[in-house]
PAGU-530539 format. One record per atom (N, C-alpha, C): residue in one letter; x, y, z. Coordinates in pm, whole numbers, padded with zeros to 5 digits, always signed. Example, Ala and Ser with C-alpha at 12.3 -4.5 7.8 and 13.67 -1.06 7.14 Angstrom:
// PAGU-530539
A+01319-00569+00780;A+01230-00450+00780;A+01320-00330+00780;S+01285-00225+00708;S+01367-00106+00714;S+01290+00003+00787;
***
This chain:
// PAGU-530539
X-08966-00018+15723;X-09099-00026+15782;X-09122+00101+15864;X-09243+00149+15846;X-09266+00298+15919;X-09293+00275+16058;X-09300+00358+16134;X-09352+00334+16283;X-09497+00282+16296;X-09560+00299+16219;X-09709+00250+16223;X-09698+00102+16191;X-09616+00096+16125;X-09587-00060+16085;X-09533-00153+16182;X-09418-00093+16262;X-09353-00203+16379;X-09437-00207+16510;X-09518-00081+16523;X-09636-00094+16612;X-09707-00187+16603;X-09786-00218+16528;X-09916-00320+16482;X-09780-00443+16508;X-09664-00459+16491;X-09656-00614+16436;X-09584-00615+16598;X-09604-00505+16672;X-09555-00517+16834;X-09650-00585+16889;X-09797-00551+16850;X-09920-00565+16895;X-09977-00727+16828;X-09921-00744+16754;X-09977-00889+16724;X-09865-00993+16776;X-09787-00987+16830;X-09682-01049+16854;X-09701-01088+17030;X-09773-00921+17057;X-09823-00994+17210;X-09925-01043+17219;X-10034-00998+17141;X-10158-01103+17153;X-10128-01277+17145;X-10023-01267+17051;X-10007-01418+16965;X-09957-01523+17115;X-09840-01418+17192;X-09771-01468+17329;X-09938-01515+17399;X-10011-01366+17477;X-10112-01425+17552;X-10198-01501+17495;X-10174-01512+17399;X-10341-01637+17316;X-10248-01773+17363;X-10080-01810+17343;X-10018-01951+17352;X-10023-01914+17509;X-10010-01845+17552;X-10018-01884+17724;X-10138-01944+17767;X-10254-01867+17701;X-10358-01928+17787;X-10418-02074+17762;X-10357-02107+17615;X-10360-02237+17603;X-10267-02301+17631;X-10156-02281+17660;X-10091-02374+17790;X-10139-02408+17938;X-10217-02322+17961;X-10305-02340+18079;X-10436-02387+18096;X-10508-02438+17967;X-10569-02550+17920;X-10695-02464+17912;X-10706-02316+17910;X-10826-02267+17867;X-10898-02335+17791;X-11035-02388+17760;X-11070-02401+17573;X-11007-02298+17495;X-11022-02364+17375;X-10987-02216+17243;X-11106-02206+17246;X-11210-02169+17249;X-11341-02112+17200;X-11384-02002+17308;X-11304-02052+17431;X-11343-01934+17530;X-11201-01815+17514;X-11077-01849+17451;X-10942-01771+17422;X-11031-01695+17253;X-11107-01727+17193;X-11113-01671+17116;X-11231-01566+17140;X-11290-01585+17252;X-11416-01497+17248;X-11363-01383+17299;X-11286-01367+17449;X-11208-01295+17506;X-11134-01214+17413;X-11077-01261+17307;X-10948-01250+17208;X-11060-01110+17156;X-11151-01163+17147;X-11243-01083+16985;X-11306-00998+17085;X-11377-01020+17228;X-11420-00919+17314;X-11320-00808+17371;X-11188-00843+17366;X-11104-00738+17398;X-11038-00622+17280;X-11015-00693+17199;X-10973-00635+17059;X-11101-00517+17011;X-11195-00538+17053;X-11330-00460+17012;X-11273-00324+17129;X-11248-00353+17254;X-11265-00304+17346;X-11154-00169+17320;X-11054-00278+17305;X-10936-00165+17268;X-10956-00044+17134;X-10983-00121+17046;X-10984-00027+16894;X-11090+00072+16962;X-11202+00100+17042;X-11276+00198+17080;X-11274+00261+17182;X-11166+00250+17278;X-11071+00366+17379;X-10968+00396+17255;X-10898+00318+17200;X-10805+00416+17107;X-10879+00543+17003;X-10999+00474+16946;X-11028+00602+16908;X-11085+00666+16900;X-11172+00658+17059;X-11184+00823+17125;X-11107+00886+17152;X-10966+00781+17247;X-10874+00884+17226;X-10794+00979+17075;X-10742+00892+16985;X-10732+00948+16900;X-10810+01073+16853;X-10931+01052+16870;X-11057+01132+16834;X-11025+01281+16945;X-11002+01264+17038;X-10945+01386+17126;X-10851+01443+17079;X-10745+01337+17032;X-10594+01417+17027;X-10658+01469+16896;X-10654+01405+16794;X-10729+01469+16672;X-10774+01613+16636;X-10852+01646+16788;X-10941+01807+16770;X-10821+01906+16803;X-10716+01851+16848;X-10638+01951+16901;X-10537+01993+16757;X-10508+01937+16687;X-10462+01944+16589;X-10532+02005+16427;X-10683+01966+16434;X-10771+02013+16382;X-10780+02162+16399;X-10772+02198+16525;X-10808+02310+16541;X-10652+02437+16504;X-10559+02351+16517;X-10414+02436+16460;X-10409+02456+16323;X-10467+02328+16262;X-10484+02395+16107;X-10586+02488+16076;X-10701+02491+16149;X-10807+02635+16138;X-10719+02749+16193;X-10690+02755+16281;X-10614+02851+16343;X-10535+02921+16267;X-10458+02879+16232;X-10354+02844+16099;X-10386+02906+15957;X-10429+02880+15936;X-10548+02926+15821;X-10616+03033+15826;X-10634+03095+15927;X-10709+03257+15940;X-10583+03332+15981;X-10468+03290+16064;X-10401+03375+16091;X-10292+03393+15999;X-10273+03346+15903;X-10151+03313+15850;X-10157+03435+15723;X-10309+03427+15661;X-10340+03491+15547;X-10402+03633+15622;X-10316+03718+15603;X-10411+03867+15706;X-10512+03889+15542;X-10527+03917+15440;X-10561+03957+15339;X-10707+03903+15267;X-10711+03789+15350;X-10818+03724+15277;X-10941+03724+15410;X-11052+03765+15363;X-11157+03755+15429;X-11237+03700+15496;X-11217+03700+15609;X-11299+03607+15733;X-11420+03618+15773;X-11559+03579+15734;X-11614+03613+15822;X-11614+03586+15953;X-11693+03700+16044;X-11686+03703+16225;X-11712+03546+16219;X-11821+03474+16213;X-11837+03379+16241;X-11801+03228+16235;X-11683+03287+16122;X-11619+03164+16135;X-11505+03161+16211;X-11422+03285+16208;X-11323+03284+16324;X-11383+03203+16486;X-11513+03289+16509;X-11559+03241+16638;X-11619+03095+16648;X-11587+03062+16544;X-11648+02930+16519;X-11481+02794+16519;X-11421+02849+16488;X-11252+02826+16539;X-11236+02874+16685;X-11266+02972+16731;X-11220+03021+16922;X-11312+02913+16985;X-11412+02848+16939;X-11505+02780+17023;X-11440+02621+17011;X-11363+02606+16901;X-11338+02455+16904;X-11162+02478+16975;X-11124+02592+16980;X-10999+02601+17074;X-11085+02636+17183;X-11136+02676+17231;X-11179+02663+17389;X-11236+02561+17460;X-11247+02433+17374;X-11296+02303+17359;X-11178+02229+17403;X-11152+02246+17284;X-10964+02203+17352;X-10902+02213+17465;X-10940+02327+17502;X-10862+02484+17624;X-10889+02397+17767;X-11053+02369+17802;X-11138+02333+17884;X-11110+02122+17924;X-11101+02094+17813;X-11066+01943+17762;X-10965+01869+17854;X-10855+01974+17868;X-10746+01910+17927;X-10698+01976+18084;X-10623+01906+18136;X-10604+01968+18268;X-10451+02054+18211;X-10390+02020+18138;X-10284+02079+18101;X-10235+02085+17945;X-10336+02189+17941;X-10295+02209+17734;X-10204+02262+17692;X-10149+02225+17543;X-09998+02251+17547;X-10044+02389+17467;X-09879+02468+17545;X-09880+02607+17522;X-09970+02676+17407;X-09867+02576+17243;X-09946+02686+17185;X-10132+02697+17193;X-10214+02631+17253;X-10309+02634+17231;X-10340+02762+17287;X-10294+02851+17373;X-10269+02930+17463;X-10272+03026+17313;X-10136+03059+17274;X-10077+03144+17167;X-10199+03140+17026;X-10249+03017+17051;X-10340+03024+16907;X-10454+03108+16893;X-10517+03067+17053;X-10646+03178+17107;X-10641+03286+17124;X-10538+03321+17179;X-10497+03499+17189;X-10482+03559+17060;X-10406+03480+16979;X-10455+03561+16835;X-10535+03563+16769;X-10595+03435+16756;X-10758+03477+16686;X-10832+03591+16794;X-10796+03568+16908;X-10896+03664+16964;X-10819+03840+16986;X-10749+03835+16934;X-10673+03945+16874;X-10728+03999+16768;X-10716+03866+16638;X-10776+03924+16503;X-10920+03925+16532;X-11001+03878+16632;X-11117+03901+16614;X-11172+04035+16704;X-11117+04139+16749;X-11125+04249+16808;X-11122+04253+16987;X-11152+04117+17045;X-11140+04110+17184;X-11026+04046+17265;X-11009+04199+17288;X-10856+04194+17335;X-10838+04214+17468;X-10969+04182+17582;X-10974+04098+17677;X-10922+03988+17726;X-10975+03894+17588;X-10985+03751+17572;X-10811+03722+17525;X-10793+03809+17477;X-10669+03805+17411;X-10520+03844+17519;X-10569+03965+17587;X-10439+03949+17682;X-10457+03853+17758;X-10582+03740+17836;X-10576+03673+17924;X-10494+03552+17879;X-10504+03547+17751;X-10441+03399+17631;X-10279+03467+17628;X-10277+03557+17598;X-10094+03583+17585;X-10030+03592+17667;X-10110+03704+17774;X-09989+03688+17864;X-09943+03545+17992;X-10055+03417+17959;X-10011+03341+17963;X-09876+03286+17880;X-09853+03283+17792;X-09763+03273+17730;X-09655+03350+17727;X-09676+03443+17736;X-09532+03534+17739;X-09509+03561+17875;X-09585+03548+18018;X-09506+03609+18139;X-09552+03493+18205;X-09624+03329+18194;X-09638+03196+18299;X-09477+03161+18221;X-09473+03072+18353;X-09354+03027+18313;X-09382+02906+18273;X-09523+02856+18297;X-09595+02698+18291;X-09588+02684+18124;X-09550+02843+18064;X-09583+02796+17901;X-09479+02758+17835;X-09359+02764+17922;X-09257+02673+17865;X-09221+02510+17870;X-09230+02463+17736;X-09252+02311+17763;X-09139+02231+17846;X-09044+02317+17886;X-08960+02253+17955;X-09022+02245+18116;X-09094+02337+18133;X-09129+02299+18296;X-09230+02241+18304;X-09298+02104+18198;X-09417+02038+18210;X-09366+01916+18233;X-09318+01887+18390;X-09272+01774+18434;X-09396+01652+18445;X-09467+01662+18480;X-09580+01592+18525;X-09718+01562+18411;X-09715+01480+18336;X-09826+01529+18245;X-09929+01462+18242;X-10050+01506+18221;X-10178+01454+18226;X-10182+01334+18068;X-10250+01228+18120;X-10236+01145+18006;X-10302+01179+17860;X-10378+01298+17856;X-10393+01361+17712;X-10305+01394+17692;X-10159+01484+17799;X-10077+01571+17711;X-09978+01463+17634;X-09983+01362+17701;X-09883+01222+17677;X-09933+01173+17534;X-10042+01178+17525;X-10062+01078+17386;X-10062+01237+17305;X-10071+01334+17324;X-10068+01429+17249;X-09951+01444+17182;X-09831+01468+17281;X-09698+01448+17278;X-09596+01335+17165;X-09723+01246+17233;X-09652+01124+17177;X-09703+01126+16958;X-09814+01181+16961;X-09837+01172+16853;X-09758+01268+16766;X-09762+01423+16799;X-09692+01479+16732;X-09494+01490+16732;X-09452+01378+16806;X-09311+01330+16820;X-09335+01222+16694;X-09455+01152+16684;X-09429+01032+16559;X-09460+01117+16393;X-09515+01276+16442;X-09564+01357+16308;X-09392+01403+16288;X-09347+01447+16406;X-09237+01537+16364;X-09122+01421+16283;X-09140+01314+16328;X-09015+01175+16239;X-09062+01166+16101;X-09214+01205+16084;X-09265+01121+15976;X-09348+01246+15930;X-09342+01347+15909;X-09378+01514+15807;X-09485+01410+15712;X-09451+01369+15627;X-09530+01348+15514;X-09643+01258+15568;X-09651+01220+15689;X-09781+01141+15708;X-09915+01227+15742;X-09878+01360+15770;X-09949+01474+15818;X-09928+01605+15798;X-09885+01629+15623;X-09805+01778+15606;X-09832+01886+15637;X-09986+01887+15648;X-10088+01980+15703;X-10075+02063+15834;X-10130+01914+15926;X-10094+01917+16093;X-09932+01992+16090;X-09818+01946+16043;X-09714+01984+16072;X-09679+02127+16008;X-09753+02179+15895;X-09707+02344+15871;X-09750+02399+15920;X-09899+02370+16020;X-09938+02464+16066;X-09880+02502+16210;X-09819+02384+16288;X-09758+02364+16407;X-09664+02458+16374;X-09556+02397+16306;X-09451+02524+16270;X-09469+02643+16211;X-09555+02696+16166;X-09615+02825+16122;X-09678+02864+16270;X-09735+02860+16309;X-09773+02890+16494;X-09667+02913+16581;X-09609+02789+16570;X-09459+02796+16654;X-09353+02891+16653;X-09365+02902+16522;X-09258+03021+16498;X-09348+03160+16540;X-09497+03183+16491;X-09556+03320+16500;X-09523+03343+16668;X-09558+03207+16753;X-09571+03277+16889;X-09452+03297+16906;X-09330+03249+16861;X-09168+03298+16941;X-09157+03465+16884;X-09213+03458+16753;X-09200+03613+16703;X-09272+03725+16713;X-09416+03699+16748;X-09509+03778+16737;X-09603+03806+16886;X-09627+03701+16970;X-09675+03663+17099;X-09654+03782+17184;X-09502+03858+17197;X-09523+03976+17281;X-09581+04093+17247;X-09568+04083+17064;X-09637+04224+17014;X-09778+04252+17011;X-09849+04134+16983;X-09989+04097+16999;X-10018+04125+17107;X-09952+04083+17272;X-10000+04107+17369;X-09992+04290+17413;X-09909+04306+17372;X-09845+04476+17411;X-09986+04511+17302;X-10027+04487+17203;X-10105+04584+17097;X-10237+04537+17177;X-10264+04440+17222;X-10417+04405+17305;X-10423+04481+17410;X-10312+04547+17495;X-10318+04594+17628;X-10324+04745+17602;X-10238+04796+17472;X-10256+04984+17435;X-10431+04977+17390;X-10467+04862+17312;X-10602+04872+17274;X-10709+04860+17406;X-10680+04810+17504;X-10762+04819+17587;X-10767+04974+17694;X-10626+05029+17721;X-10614+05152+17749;X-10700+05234+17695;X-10714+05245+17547;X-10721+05340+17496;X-10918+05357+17495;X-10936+05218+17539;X-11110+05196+17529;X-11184+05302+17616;X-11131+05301+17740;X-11192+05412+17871;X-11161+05561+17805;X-11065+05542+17776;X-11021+05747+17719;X-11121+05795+17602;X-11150+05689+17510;X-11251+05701+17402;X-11401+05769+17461;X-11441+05621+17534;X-11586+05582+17599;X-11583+05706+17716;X-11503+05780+17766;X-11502+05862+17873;X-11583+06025+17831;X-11692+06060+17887;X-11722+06221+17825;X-11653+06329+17881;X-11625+06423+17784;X-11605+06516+17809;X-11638+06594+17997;X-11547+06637+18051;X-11598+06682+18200;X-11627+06839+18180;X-11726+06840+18250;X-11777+07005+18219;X-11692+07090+18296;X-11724+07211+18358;X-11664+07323+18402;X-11666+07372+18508;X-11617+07377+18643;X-11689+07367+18733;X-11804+07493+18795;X-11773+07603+18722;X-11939+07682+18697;X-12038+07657+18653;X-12004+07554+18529;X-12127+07478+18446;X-12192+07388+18551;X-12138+07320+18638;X-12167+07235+18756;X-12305+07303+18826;X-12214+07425+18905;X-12273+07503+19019;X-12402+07544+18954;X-12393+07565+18821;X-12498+07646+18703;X-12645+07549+18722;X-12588+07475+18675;X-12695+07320+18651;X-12768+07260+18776;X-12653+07257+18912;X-12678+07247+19001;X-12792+07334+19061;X-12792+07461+19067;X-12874+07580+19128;X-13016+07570+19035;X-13014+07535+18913;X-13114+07573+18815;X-13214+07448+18889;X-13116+07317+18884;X-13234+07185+18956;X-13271+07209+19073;X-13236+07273+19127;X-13246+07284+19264;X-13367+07393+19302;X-13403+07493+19228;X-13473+07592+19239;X-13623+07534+19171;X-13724+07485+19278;X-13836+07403+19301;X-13975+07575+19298;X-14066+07510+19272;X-14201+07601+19278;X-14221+07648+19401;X-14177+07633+19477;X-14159+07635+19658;X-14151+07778+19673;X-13971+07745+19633;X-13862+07854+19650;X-13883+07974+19539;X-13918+07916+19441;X-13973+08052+19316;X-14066+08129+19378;X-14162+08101+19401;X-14288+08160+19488;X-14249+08225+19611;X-14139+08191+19647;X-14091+08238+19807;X-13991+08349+19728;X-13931+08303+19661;X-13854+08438+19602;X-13960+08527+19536;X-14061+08519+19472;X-14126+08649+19463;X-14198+08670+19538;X-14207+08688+19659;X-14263+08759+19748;X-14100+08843+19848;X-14041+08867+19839;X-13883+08914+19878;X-13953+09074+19829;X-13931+09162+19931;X-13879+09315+19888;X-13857+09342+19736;X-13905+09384+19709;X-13871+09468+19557;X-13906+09425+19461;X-13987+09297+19500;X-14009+09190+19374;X-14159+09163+19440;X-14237+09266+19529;X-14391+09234+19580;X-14486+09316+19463;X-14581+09295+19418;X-14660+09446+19394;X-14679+09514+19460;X-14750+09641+19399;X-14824+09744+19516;X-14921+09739+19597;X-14920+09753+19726;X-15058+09681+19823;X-15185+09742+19749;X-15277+09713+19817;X-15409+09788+19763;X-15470+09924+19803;X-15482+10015+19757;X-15508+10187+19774;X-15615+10176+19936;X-15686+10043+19932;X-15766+10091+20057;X-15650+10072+20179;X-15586+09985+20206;X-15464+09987+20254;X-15421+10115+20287;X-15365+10161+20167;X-15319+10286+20159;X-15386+10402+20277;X-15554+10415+20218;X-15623+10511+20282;X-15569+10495+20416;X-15625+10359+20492;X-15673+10346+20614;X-15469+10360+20685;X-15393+10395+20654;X-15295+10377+20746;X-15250+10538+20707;X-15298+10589+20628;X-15296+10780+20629;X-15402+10800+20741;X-15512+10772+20760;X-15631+10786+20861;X-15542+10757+20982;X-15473+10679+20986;X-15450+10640+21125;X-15370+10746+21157;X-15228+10750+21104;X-15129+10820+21089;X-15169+10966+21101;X-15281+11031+21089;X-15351+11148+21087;X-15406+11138+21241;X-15483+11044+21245;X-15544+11038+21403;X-15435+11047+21470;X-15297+11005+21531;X-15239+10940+21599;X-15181+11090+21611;X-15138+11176+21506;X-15077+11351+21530;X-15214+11458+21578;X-15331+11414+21543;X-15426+11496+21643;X-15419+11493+21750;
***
C-alpha cells in the first residue's frame, strides 16, 4: 500500500472513532452526520488551497527547469519573465522559502540579462548562511507541508517524475554552478559603468570651452574698445587738438 493509501485509511479510521464516540454520548445520528458532512467539506478545502500553494512552488521548478536546462533552444523574453513572476510569487508567499527558490531566480534572472536581480538571488545563496537547509530550525507552516510533500515525492519518484528531475537538475546546477553565475553577474555589472562612462576630455579642452562660454556680448564689446583694437578718431578731433597744441606754444 503506498503512502497515499495508509493516509486516507489513517483518516477514516479516526473519523469512524469520533463518529462511535459521539454516539456513545447520545448525540442523535442525524446531528453526527451533518457535522460529519459539514466538516469533511471544511477540511478537503483548507487542504486544497493548501495543496494549491505547495503546488505553485513546484510548478514553478519545472518552468524554471525547462528554460535553464536547455541553453540552445529559444526563449522568448516573455516567457522567461513570465516564469520570474510566478517565482517571485512564490519568493513573496512565504516567510521562509526554501533555498533553491533563491538559486532558481538568480538564474533565470541571469539568463534573462539582469544581473542586479541576479546577484541579489545568488549571493543569497552562496554567502547567507540561512540558505543552508540545515540551519532552518524553525519553520513556517508552508515550509512544513512543503517539506513534507517533497519527502513523500523523494520515497515515491514515479508519483511525480517531473517535479522530481527538475528538483534534482536545480539541485545539482546550484551546488555546481551558483558561484559562477554569481561571480559572471557581478564582472557584468562592473563592466556596465566603464562602458556607459564618456570619454574625459583634456584639461585645455576644459579651460578652451570654458573661456569660449564665458565670453558674453558685454565683454566682446568691452574688448573692442581696448587700445589697438579702437578705430581712428575723427579728423575734426584731429584739427581742433593741433589748434590747441599750436595756441598753447604761442
Amino acid at each position: 500500500m503506498g503512502t497515499k493509501g495508509r493516509e486516507a485509511t489513517q483518516r477514516i479510521l479516526a473519523i469512524i472513532v469520533i463518529i462511535a464516540m459521539l454516539g456513545v454520548m447520545g448525540i442523535p445520528p442525524s446531528v453526527i452526520i451533518f457535522f460529519t458532512v459539514i466538516t469533511y467539506f471544511i477540511y478537503r478545502a483548507v487542504q486544497r488551497s493548501e495543496h494549491q500553494e505547495t503546488g505553485r512552488i513546484f510548478e514553478f521548478f519545472i518552468s524554471a527547469n525547462d528554460i535553464l536546462r536547455d541553453e540552445e533552444r529559444r526563449w522568448y523574453g516573455f516567457e522567461i519573465m513570465e516564469v520570474i513572476e510566478r517565482g517571485e510569487r512564490v519568493l513573496h508567499s512565504m516567510t521562509d522559502p526554501p533555498p533553491l527558490v533563491y538559486y532558481a531566480l538568480g538564474a533565470l534572472y541571469n539568463h534573462a540579462g539582469d544581473h542586479q536581480a541576479a546577484v541579489e538571488h545568488l549571493s543569497y545563496v552562496v554567502e547567507n548562511d540561512l540558505s543552508d537547509e540545515r540551519h532552518r530550525l524553525t519553520p513556517s507552516p508552508e515550509l512544513s507541508r512543503y517539506v513534507h510533500i517533497l519527502r513523500k515525492l523523494e520515497r515515491e519518484p514515479s508519483e511525480a517524475p517531473m517535479t522530481m528531475a527538475a528538483i534534482r537538475s536545480l539541485d545539482r546546477a546550484r551546488r555546481q554552478r551558483a558561484a559562477t553565475l554569481l561571480a559572471e553577474s557581478r564582472e557584468r555589472l562592473e563592466a556596465i559603468p566603464a562602458l556607459a562612462q564618456p570619454a574625459q576630455p583634456s584639461p585645455s579642452a576644459v579651460i578652451e570651452r570654458v573661456s569660449s562660454q564665458a565670453e558674453t556680448p558685454a565683454r566682446r564689446s568691452q574688448t573692442s574698445r581696448r587700445p589697438g583694437a579702437n578705430p581712428p578718431p575723427p579728423i575734426a578731433e584731429v584739427l581742433r587738438d593741433v589748434y590747441e597744441e599750436e595756441k598753447k606754444t604761442a
